[in-house]
N, C-alpha and C positions, 0 to 999 in steps of 0.2 A: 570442529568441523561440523555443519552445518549440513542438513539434507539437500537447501537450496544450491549451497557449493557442489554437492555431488550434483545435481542435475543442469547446473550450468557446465559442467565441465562436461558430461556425459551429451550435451544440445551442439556444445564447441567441437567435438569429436565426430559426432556425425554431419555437422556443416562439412569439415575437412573432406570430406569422401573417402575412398579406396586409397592407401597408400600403398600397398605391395602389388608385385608387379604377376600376373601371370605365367610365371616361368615354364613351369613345363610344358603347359601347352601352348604356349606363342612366345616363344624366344625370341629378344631382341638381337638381330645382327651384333656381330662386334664391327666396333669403330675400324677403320685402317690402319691406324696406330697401333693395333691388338697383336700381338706377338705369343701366337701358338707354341704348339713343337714345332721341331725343323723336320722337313718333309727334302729328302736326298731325291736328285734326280740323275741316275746313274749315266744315262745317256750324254749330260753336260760335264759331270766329274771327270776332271783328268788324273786323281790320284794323286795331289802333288800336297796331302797331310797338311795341309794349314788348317784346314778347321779342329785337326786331332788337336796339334801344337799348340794349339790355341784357346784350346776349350778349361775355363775357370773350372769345369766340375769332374772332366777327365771321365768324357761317359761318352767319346767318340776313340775307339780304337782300332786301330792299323797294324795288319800282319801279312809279309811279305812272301808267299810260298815262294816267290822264286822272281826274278830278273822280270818278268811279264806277265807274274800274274799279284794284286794286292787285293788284299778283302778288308773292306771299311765296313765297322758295325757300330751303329749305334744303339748305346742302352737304353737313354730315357729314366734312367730312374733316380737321377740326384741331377735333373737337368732342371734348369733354374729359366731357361725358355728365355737369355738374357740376349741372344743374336749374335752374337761373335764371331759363330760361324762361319754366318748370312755374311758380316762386315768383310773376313779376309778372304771369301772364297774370287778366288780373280774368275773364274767362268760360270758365276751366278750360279752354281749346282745345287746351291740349299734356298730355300726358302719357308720362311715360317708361316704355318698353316694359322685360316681364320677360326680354326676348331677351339672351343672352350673348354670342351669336354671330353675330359682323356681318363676322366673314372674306369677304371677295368680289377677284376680280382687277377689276374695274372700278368706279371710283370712283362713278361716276353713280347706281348700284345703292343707296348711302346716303343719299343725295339725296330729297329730293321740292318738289313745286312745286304753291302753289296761286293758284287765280286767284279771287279774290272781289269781286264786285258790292257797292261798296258804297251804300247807300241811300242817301242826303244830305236833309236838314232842306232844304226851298225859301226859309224863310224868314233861315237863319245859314249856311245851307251845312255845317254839321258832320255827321257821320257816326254818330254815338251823341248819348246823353242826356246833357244836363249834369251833376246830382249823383253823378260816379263816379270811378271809381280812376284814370282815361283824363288826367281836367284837374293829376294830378300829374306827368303828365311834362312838361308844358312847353314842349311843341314846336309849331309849324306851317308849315303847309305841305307840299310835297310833297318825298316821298322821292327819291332820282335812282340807288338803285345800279346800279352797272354790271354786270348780269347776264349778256351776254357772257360777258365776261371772269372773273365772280364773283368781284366785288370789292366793298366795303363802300367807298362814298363818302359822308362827313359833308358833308352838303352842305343847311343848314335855314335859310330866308327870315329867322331872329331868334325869338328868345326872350319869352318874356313873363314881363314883371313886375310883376304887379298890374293892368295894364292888359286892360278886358275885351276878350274874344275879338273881340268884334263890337259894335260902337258901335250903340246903342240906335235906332228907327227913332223919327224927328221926326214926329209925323203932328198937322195941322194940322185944328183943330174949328173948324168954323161959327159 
């Protein structure tokens, strides 16, 4: 290796210019394609667990204090930010932020927790309308995660298979 070598490579290197980008202090937008965290909008959620059921990393969990009231918590912290959420939720309630930067020393900071009222039918006890995207998951009953602890416990009264929700009410005519 030759002195001349080093100095032609050292001429070709500064023709190239700047190759690194200014990140901290001028950060490029992410593309729309960019898939953040998922950012809950309580207001849209109807409670109907599809994104729990659904979530590859089991870092969305669902506990049921009672017939009318469900609290949905997200952890955030083995969340892979893959959208699946986003995909089943039928009343758009989640959406994934254009944020890149979710660096924090405390975990809880990724987290969020919603508590929602849900309305219930007096006469089926359901929480939503029948013809919807709700009756393909298949589930009922109530949720039991262990929030504590935040922990994802499959824990569901049975399955249904054909059989309807709610047995038809007998009412007896004159």
């Amino acid at each position: 290796m030759s002195l001349l070598s080093k100095i032609e490579e050292t001429l070709l290197c500064l023709k190239a210019g700047r190759a690194t980008l200014p990140y901290p202090a001028q950060p490029k937008p992410a593309p729309e394609t960019f898939r953040g965290r998922p950012i809950f909008d309580a207001y849209k959620c109807i409670g109907c667990a599809g994104c729990a059921n659904n979530c590859p990393a089991r870092e969305i969990l669902i506990f049921d204090v009672s017939q009318e009231i469900r609290v949905l918590q997200y952890l955030g912290r083995r969340c892979t930010y893959c959208g699946r959420c986003v995909e089943v939720c039928p009343e758009k309630a989640i959406t994934m932020s254009l944020d890149s930067e979710s660096a924090t020393d405390r975990v809880g900071d990724l987290g969020q927790r919603l508590e929602l009222f849900m309305s219930t039918c007096q006469r089926c006890g359901r929480c939503f309308k029948l013809p919807s995207a709700l009756e393909e998951l298949k589930m009922k009953g109530y949720r039991f995660d262990d929030l504590r602890n935040e922990r994802w416990i499959f824990r569901s009264q049975g399955r249904l298979e054909g059989d309807p929700v709610v047995d038809d009410l007998e009412i007896e005519l004159d």
